[in-house]
PANU-481225 format. One record per residue (C-alpha): residue in three letters; x, y, z. Coordinates in steps of 0.25 Angstrom, whole numbers, plus 5000, padded with zeros to 4 digits. Example, Ala and Ser with C-alpha at 12.3 -4.5 7.8 and 13.67 -1.06 7.14 Angstrom:
2
ala504949825031;ser505549965029;
! end
This chain:
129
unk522453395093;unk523753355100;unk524453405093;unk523853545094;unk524153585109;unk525853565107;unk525453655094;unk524853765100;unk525853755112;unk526853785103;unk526453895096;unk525953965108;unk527453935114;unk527853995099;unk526954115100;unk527454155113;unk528854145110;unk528654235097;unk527954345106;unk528954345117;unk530254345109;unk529454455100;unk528754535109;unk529154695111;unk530154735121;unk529854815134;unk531254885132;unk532154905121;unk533554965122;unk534655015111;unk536254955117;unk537255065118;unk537855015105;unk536355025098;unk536554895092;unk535854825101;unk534254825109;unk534054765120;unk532554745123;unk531854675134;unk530754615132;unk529354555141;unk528554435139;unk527254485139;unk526154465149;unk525654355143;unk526754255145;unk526154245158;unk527354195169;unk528454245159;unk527654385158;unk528854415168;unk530054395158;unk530654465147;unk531954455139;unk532954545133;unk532754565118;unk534154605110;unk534354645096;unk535554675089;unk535254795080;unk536254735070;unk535454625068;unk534054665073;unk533454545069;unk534054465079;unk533654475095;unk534354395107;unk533454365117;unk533854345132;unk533054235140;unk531954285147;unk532154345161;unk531354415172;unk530854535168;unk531254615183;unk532654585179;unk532454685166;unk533554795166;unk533754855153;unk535254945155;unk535854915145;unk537354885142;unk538354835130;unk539854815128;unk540654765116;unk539954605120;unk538654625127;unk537454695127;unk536354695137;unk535454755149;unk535654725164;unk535554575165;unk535654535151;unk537054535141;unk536854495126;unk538354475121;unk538554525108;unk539354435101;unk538754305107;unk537254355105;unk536954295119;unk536554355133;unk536954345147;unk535954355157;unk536054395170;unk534654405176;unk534754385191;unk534054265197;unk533954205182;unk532754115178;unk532854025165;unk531554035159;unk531053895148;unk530554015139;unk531954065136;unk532153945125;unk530854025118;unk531154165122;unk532954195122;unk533654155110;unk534954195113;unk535854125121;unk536254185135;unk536854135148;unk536454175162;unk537454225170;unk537654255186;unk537454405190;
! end
């Protein structure tokens, strides 16, 4: 029986992972070069507190099974003009260097969030706007 309640913790921590680092995008953009999307994406409603944040979702057409996501951020700071060179590729705010596979975050007034060890599985560094 004790055993039970850090069981089912876990696997509702589990479940919402799965859906937040699955769920469908609010927007969804093509790079200049056509090899990468860039999408952002909105924790749903039901994540209560977090229902504020999203993250930026990009896939590599070359590799379409593979998807870098940033950490998550406050959802008023979602811009989604778009911008690549030969290193980077990103949206206002957010750089993902090609070569590296890691982002750049430069979200004004930044707040780390615990969620971000669950949520972004790539690396980035914040850096001063």
């Amino acid at each position: 029986m004790i055993l039970l309640l850090p069981v089912s913790f876990l696997i509702s921590l589990w479940g919402a992972v799965h859906v937040a680092t699955t769920q469908g995008v609010q927007y969804s953009y093509a790079s200049p070069s056509g090899q990468f999307i860039i999408q952002n994406v909105l924790l749903l409603p039901w994540f209560g507190t977090w229902c504020d944040l999203a993250y930026i979702r990009v896939i590599d057409t070359y590799t379409p099974d593979s998807s870098f996501r940033t950490p998550l951020y406050s959802k008023y700071y979602t811009d989604m003009r778009m911008h690549e060179d030969d290193r980077v590729v990103g949206v206002i705010w957010f750089d993902f260097d090609k070569q590296q596979q890691s982002f750049s975050v430069g979200v004004p007034d930044w707040k780390d969030s615990w969620m971000n060890v669950f949520i972004s599985n790539t690396p980035y560094q914040v850096v001063e706007n």
